[in-house]
C-alpha positions as YAML, in Angstrom:
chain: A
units: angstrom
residues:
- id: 1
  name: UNK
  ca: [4.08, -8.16, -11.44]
- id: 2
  name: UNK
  ca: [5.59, -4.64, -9.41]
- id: 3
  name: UNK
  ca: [6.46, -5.60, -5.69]
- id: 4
  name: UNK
  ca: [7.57, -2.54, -3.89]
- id: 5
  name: UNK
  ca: [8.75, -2.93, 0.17]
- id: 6
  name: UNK
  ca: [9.02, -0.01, 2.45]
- id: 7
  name: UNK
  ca: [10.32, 2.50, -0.90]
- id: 8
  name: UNK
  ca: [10.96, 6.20, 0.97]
- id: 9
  name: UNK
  ca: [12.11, 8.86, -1.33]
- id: 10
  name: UNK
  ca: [14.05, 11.80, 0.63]
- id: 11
  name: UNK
  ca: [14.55, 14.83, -0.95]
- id: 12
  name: UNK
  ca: [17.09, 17.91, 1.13]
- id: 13
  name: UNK
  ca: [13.42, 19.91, 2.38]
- id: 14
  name: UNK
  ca: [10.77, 16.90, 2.11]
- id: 15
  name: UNK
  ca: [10.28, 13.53, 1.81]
- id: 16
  name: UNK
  ca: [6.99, 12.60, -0.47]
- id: 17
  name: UNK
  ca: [7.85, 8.80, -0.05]
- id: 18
  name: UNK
  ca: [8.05, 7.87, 3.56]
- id: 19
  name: UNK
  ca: [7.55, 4.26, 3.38]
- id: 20
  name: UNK
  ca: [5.35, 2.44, 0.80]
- id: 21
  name: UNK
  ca: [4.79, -1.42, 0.41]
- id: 22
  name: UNK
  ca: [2.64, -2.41, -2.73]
- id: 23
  name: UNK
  ca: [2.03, -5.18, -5.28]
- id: 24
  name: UNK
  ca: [0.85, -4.72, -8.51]
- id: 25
  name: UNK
  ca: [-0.69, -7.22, -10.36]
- id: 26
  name: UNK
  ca: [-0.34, -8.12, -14.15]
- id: 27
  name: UNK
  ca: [-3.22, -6.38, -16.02]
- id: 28
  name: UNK
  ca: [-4.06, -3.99, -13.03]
- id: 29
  name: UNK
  ca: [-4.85, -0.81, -14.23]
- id: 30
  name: UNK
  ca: [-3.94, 1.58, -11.39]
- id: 31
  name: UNK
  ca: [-5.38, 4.96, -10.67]
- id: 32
  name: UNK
  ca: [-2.81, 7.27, -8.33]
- id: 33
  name: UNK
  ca: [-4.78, 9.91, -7.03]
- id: 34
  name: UNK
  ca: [-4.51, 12.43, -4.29]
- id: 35
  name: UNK
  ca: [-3.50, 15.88, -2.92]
- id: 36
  name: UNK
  ca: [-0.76, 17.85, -4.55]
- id: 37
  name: UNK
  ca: [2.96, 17.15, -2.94]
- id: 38
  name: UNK
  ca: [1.83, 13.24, -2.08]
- id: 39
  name: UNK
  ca: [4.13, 11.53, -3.79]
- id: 40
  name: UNK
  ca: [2.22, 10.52, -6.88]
- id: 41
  name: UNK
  ca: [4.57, 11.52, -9.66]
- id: 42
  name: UNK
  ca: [7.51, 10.60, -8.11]
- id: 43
  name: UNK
  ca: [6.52, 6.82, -7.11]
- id: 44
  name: UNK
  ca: [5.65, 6.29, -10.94]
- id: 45
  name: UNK
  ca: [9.42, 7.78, -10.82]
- id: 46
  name: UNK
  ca: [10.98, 5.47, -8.48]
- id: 47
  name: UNK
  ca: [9.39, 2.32, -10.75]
- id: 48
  name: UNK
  ca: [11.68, 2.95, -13.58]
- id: 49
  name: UNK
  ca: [14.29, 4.49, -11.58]
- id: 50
  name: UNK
  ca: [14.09, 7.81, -13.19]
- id: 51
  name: UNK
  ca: [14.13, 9.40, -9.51]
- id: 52
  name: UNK
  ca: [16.66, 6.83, -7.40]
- id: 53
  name: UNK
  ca: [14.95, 5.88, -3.92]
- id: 54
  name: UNK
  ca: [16.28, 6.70, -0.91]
- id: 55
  name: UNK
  ca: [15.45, 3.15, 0.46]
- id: 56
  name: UNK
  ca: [13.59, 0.24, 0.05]
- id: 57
  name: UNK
  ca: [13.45, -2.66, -3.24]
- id: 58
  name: UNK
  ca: [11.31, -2.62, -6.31]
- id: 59
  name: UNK
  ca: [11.22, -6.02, -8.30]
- id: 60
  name: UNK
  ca: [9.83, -5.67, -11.90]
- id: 61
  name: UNK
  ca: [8.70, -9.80, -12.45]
- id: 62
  name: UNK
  ca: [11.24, -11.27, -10.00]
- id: 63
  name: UNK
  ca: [14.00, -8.80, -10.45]
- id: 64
  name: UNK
  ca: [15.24, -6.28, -8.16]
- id: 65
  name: UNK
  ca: [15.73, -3.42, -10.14]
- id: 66
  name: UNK
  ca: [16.85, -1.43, -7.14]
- id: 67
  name: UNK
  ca: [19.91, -3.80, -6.68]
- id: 68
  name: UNK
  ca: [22.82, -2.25, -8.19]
- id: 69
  name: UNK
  ca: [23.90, -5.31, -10.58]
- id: 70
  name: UNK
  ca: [20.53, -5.15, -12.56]
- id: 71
  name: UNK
  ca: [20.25, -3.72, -16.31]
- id: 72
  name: UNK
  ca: [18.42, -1.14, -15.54]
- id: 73
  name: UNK
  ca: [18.18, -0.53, -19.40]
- id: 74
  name: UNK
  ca: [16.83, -3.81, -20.01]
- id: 75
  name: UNK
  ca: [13.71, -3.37, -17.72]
- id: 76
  name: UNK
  ca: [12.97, -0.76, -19.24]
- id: 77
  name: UNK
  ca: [12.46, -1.95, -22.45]
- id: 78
  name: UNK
  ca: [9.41, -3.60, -20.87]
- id: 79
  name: UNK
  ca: [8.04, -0.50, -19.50]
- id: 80
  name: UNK
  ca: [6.71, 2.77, -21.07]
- id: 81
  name: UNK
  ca: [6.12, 6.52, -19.84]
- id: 82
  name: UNK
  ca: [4.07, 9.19, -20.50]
- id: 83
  name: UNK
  ca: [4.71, 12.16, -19.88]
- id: 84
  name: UNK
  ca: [2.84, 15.80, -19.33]
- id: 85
  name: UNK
  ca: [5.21, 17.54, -21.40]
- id: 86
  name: UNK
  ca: [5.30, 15.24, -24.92]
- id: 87
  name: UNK
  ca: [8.84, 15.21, -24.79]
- id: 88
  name: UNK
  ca: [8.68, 14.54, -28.76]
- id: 89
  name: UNK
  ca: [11.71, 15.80, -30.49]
- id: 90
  name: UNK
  ca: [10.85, 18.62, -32.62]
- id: 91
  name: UNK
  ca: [13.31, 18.25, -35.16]
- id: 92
  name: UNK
  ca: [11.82, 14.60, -36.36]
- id: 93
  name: UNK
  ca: [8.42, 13.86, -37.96]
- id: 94
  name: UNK
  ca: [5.84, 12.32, -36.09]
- id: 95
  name: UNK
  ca: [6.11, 9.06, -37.94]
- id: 96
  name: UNK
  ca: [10.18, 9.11, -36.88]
- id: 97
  name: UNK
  ca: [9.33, 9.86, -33.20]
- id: 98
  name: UNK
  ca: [7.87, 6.72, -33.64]
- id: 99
  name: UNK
  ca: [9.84, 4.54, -34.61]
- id: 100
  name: UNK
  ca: [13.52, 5.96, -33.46]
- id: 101
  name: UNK
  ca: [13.24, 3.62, -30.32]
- id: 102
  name: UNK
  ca: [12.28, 0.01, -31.64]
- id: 103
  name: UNK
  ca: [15.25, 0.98, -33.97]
- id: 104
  name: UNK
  ca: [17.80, 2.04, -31.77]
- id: 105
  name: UNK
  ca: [17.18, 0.27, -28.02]
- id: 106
  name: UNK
  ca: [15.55, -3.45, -29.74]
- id: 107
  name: UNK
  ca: [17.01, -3.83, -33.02]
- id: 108
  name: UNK
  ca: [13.89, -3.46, -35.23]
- id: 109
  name: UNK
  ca: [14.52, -2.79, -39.27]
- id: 110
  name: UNK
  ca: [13.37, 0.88, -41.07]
- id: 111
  name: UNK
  ca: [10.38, -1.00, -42.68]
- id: 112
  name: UNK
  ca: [8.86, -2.99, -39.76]
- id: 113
  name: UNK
  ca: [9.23, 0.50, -36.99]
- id: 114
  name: UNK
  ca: [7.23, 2.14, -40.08]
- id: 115
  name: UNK
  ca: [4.66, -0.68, -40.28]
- id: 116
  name: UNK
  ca: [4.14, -0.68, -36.69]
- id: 117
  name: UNK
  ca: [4.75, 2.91, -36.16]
- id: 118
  name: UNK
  ca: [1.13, 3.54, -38.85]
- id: 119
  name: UNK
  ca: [-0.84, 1.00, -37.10]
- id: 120
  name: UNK
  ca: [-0.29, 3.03, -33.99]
- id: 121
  name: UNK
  ca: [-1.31, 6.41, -35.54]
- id: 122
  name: UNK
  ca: [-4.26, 4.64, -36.82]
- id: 123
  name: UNK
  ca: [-5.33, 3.28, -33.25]
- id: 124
  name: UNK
  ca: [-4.96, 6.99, -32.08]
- id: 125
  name: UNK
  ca: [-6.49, 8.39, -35.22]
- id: 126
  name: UNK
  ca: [-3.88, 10.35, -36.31]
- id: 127
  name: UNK
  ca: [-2.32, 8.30, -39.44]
- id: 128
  name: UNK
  ca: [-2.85, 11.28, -41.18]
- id: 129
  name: UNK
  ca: [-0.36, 13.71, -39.13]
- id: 130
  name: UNK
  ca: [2.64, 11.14, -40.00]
- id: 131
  name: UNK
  ca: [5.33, 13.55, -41.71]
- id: 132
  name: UNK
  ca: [4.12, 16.37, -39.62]
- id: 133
  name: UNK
  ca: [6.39, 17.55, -37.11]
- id: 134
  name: UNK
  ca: [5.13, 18.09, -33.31]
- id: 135
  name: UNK
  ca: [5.28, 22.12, -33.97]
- id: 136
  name: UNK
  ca: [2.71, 21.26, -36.28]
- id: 137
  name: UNK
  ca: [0.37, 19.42, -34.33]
- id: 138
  name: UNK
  ca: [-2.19, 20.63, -30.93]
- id: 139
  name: UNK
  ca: [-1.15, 19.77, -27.56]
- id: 140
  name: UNK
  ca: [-4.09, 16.45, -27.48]
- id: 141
  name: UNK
  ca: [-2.66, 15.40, -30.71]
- id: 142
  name: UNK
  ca: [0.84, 15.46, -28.89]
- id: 143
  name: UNK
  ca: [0.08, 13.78, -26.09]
- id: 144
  name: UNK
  ca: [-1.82, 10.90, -28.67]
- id: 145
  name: UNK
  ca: [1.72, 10.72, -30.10]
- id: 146
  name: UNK
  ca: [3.62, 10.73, -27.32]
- id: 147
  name: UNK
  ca: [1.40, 7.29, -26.34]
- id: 148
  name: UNK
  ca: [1.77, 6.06, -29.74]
- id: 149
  name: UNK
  ca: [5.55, 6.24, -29.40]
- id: 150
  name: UNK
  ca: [5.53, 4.50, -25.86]
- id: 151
  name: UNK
  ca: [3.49, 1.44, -27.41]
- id: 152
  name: UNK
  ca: [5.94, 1.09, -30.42]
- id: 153
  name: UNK
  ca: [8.56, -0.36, -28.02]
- id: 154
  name: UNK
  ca: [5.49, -3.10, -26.88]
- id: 155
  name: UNK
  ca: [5.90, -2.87, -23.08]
- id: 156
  name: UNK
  ca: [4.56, -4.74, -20.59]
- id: 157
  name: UNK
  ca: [3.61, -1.47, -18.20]
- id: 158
  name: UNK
  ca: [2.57, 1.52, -19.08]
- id: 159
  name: UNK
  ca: [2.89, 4.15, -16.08]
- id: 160
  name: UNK
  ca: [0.93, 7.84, -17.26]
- id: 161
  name: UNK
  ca: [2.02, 10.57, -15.05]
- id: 162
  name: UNK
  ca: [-0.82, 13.37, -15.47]
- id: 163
  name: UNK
  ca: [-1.32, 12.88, -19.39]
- id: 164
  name: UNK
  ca: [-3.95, 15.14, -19.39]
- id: 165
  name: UNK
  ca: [-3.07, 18.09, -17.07]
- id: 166
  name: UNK
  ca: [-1.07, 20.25, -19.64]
- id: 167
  name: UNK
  ca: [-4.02, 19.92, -21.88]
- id: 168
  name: UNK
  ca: [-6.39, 22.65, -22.75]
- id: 169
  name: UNK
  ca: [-9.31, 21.55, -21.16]
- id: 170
  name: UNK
  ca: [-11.24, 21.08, -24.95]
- id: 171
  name: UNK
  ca: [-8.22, 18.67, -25.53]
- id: 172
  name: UNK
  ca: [-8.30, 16.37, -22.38]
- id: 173
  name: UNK
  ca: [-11.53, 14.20, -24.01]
- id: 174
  name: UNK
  ca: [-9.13, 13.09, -26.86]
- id: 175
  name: UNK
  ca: [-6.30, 11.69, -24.86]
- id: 176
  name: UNK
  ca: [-8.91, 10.13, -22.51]
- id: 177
  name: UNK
  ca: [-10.50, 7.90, -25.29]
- id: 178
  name: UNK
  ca: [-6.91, 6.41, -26.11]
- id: 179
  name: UNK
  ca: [-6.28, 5.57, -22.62]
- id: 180
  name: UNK
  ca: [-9.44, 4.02, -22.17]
- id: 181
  name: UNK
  ca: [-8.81, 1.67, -24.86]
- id: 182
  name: UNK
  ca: [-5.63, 0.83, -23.81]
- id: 183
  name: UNK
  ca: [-6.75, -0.05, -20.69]
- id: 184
  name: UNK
  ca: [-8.75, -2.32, -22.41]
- id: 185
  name: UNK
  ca: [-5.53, -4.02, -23.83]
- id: 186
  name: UNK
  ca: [-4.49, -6.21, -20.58]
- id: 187
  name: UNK
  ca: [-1.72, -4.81, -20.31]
- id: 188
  name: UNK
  ca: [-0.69, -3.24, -16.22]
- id: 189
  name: UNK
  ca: [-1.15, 0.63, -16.21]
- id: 190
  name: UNK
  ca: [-0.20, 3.21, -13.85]
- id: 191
  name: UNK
  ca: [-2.22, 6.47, -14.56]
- id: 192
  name: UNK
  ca: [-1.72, 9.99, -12.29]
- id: 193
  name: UNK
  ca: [-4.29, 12.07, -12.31]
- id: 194
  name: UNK
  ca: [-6.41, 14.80, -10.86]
- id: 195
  name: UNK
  ca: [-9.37, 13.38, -12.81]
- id: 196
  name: UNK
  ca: [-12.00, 11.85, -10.89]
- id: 197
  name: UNK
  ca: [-14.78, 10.82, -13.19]
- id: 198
  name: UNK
  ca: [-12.03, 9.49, -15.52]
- id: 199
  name: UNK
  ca: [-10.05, 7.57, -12.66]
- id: 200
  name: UNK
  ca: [-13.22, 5.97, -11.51]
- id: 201
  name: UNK
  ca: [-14.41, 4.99, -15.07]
- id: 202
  name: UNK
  ca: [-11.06, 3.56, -16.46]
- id: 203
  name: UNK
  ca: [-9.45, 2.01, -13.44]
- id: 204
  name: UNK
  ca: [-9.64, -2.13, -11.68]
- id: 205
  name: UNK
  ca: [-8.11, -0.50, -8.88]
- id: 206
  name: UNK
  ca: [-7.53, 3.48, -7.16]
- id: 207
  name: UNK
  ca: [-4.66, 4.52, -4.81]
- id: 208
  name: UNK
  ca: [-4.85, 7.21, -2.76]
- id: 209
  name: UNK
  ca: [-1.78, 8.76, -1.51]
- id: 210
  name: UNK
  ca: [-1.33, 10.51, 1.43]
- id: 211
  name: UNK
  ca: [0.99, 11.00, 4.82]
- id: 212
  name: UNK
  ca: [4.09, 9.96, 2.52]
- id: 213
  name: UNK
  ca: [2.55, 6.61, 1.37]
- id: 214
  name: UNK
  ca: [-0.55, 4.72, 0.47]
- id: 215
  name: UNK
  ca: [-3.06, 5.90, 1.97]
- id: 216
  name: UNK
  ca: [-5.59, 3.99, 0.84]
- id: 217
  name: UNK
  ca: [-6.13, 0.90, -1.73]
- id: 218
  name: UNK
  ca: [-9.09, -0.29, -3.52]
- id: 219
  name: UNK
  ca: [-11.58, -0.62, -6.04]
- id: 220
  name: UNK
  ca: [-12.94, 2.47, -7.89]
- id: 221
  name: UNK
  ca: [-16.27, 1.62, -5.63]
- id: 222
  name: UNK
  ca: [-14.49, 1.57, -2.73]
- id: 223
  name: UNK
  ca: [-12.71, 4.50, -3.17]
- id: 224
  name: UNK
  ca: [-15.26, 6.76, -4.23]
- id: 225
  name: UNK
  ca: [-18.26, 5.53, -2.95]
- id: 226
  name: UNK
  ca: [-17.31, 4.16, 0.20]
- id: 227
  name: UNK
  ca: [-13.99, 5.49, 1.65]
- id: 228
  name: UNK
  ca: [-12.87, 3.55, 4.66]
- id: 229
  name: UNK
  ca: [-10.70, 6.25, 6.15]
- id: 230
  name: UNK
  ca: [-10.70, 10.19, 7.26]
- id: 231
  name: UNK
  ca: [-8.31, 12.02, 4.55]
- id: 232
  name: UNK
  ca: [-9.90, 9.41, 1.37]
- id: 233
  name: UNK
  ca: [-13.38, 11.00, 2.77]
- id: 234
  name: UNK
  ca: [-12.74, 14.55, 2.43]
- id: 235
  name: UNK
  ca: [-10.69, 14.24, -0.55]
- id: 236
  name: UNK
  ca: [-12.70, 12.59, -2.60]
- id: 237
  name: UNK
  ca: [-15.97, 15.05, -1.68]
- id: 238
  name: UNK
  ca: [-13.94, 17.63, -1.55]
- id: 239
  name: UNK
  ca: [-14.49, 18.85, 1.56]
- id: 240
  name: UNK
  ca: [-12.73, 21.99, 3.40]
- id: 241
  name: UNK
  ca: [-11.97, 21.19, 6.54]
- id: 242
  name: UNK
  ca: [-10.92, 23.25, 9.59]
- id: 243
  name: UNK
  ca: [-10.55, 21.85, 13.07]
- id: 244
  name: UNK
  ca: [-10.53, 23.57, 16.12]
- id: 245
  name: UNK
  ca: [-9.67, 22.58, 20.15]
- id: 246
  name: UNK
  ca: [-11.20, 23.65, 23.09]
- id: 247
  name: UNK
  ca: [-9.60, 22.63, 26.43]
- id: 248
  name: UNK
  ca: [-11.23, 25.19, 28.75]
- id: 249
  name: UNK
  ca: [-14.26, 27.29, 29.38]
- id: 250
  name: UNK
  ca: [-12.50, 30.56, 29.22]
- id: 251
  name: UNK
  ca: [-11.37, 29.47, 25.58]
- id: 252
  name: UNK
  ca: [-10.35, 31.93, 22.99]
- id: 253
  name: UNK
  ca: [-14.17, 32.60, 21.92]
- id: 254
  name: UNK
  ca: [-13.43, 35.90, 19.31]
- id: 255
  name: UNK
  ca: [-9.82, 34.04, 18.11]
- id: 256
  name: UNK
  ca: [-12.20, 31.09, 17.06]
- id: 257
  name: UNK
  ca: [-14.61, 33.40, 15.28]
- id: 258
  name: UNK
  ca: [-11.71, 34.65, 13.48]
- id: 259
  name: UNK
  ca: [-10.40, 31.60, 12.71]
- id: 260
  name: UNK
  ca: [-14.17, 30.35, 11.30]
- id: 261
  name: UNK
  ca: [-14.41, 33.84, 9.48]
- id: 262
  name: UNK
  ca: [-11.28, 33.49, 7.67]
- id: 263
  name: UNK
  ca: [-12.57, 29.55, 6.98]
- id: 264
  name: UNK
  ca: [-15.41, 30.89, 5.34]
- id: 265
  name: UNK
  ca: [-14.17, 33.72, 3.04]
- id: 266
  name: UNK
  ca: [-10.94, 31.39, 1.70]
- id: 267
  name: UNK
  ca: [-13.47, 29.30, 1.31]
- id: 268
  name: UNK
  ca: [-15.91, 31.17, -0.38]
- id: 269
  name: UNK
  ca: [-18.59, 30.21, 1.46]
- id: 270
  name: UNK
  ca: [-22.26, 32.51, 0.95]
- id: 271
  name: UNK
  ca: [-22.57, 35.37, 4.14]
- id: 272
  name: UNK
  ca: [-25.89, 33.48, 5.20]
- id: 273
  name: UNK
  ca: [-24.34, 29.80, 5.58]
- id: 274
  name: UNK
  ca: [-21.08, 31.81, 6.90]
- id: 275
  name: UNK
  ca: [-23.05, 33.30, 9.06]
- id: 276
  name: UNK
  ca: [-25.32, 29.88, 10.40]
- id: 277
  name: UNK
  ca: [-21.84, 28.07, 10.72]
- id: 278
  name: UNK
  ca: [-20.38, 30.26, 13.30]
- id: 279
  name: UNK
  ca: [-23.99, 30.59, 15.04]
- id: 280
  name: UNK
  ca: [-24.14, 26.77, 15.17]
- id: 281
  name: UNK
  ca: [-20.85, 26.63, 16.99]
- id: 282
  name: UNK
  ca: [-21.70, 29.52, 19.56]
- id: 283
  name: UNK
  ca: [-25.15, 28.01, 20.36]
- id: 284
  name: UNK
  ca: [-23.71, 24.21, 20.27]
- id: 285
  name: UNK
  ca: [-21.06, 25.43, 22.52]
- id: 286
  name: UNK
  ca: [-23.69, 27.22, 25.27]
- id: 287
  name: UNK
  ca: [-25.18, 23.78, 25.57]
- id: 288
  name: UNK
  ca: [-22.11, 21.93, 25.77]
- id: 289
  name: UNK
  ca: [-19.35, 23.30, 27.90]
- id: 290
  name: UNK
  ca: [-21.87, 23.67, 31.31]
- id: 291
  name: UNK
  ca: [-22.51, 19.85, 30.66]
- id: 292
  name: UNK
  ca: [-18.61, 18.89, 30.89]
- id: 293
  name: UNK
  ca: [-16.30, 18.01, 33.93]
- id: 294
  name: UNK
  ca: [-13.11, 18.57, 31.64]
- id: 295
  name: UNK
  ca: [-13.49, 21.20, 29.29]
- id: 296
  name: UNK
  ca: [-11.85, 19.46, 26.16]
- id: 297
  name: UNK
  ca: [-13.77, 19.52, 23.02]
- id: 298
  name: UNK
  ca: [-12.36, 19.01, 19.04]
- id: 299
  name: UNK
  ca: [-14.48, 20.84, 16.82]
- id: 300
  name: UNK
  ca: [-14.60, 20.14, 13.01]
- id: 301
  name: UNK
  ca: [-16.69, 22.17, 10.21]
- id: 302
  name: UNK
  ca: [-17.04, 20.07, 6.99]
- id: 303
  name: UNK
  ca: [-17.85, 22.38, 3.60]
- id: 304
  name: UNK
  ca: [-18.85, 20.52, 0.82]
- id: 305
  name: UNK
  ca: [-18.21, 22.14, -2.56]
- id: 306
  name: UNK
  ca: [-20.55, 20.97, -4.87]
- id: 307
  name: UNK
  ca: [-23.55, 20.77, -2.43]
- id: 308
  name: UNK
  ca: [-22.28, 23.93, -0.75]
- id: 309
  name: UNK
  ca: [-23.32, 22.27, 2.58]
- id: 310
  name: UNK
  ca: [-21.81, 21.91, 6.22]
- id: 311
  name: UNK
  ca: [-21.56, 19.81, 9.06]
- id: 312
  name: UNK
  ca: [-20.24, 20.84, 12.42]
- id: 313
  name: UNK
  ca: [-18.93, 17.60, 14.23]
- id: 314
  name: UNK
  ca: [-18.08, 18.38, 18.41]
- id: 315
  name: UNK
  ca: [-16.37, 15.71, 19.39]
- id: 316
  name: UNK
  ca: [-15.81, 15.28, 23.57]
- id: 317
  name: UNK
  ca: [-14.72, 12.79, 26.66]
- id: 318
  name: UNK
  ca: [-15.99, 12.09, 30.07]
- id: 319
  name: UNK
  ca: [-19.23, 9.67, 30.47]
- id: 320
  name: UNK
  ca: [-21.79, 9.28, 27.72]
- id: 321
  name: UNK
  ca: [-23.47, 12.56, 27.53]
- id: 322
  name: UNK
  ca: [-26.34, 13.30, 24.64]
- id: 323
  name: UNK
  ca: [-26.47, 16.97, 25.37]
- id: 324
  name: UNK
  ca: [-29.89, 16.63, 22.76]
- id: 325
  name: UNK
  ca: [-31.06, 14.94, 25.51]
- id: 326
  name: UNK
  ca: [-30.15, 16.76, 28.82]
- id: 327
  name: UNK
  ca: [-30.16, 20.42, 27.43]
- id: 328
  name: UNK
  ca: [-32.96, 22.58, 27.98]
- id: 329
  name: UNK
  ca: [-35.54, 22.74, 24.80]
- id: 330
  name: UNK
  ca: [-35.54, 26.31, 24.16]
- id: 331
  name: UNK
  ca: [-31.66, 26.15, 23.61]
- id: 332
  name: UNK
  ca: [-32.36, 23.11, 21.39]
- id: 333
  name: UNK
  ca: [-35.07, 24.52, 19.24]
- id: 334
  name: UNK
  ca: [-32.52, 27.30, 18.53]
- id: 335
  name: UNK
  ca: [-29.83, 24.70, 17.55]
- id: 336
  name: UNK
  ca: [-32.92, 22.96, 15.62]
- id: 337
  name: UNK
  ca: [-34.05, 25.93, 13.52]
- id: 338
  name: UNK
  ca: [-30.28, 26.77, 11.91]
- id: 339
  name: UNK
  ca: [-29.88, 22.84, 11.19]
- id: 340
  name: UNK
  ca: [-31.22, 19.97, 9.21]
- id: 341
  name: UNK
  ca: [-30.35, 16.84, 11.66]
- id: 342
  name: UNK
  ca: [-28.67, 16.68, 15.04]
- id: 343
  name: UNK
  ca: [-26.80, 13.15, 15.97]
- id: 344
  name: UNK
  ca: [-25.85, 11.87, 18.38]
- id: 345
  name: UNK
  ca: [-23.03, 8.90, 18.74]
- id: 346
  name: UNK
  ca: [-21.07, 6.92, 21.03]
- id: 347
  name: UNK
  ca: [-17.93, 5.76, 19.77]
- id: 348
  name: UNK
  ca: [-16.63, 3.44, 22.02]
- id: 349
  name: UNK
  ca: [-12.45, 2.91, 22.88]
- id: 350
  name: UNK
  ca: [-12.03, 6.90, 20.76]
- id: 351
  name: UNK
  ca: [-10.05, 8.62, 22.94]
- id: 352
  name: UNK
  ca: [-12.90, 11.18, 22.84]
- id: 353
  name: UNK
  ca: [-15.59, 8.71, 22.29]
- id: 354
  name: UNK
  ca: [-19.31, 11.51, 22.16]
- id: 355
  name: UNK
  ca: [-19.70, 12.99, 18.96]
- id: 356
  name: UNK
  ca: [-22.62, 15.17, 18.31]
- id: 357
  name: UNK
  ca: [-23.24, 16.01, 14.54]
- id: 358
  name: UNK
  ca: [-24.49, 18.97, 13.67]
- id: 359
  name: UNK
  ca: [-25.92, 19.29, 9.58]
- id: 360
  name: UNK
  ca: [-26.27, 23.05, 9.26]
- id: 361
  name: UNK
  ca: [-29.79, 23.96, 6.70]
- id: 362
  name: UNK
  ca: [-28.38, 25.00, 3.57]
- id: 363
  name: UNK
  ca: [-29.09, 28.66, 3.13]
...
């Protein structure tokens, strides 16, 4: 078992690892996932020490391996990594990359690190590529090695950081199939990566890391189906986001439009929805600020990549107010002709607890 309490990593400019409490259990197999600059690689880092936290304790089976007495060396003999970049050593065959470890770190003879050094090549299918060297061989049938190699030393925990993001992408469906049977093994595995459909179909469990921690833990069904919290949502449907306030009726109305214009062009988004997003606003808007004692509005457009729709969400305080209900109907009917639903919702104890949701009709 991995117990980690309150780990922060601190670099001189940032600080990926602001405080992250975790337990692992024995055969977990672990999906990291997230934004870029999270924190992913380097808390698969900070488990075998390679990057030293800043604070907190890690204990690999009941040992601190943060405290400064422990054999660091020793742990990690039970632990294996795999890298994005190989990392073979180019001036030894494939079948010596193999077995220079269980010779040199746990005392294993010539013969036996060759024995168990082909039965690995044959689990990844490449038995054949033995007294090649890695010059010789494509980047998926690198990374295969570089696995092979990591399970010749037996560990308990295997930690994968990216395995398949250096790959060309007619490589990454090789290196996939080795991991998934490994998972199958029992043994506890850590795996980075910006692969979804792979994440969800290999892993017992997905983190999602965010805001310099864990963001979110749970099963692949949870995570992906079901998200229980605002930055698992978007990230995982891959939503652009921009939010805007309004705390008066004299509000910057052309700086917005700017703002949603340059939205929609990084963004990629077709002229016509472009074009029904910002006239969604303006019309929602109308209706809205007249209705208001205090002027104070948060405004969030939702784009959603692969079903290239959008959602306007106008969230506001004061009294319960259902502008779909009070405004007049020829203001609504405009509202109702550029959208496919309009919602209204009462969240009660939000600090702006009316939401009105606005599905814009996909162009």
């Amino acid at each position: 078992m991995i117990k980690i309490e309150h780990l922060k990593k601190e670099y001189p400019n940032v600080t990926p690892l602001k405080d992250v409490s975790v337990e692992i259990r024995d055969g977990d197999v672990i999906s990291v996932i997230g934004p870029s600059g999270t924190g992913k690689s380097t808390l698969l880092r900070c488990i075998n020490l390679l990057e030293k936290p800043t604070e907190g304790h890690i204990w690999i089976d009941d040992v601190e391996i943060t405290d400064r007495k422990c054999n660091i060396n020793k742990i990690r003999q039970k632990m294996g990594m795999v890298f994005q970049s190989f990392n073979l050593f180019g001036h030894l065959t494939v079948i010596e990359n193999i077995m220079l470890s269980p010779m040199d770190l746990k005392g294993v003879s010539r013969q036996e690190a060759y024995d168990r050094g082909m039965e690995l090549l044959r689990m990844v299918g490449l038995a054949e590529k033995a007294l090649n060297y890695p010059d010789e061989l494509s980047g998926g049938q690198k990374q295969r090695i570089a696995i092979a190699r990591t399970l010749a030393m037996d560990p308990d925990i295997i930690l994968l950081d990216e395995p398949t993001s250096a790959l060309d992408p007619t490589m990454v469906g090789e290196v996939q199939a080795v991991i998934r049977e490994l998972a199958k093994t029992g043994k506890t595995m850590m795996i980075v990566t910006h692969e979804m459909n792979f994440a969800r179909a290999i892993s017992t469990r997905v983190f999602f890391m965010d805001e310099g921690g864990i963001y979110e833990d749970g099963t692949p069904e949870q995570i992906f189906e079901h998200p229980q919290r605002e930055n698992t949502r978007r990230f995982i449907r891959r939503l652009k986001v921009l939010e805007l306030s309004i705390e008066s009726r004299d509000y910057d109305f052309l700086g917005m439009a700017g703002q949603i214009s340059a939205y929609c062009n990084k963004n990629q988004i077709t002229p016509r929805m472009a074009n029904r997003i910002q006239l969604v606003f303006e019309e929602a808007m109308q209706n809205l600020l007249p209705a208001l004692k205090e002027p104070r509005v948060q405004a969030v457009i939702e784009y959603a990549e692969q079903s290239e729709s959008a959602e306007w969400t106008l969230r506001y305080g004061g009294e319960r107010l259902d502008v779909t209900a009070s405004s007049d109907e020829l203001s609504l009917s405009v509202l109702r002709g550029m959208t496919q639903e309009i919602a209204y919702a009462w969240e009660d104890g939000a600090e702006l607890p009316n939401a009105l949701h606005l599905k814009i009709r996909n162009a």
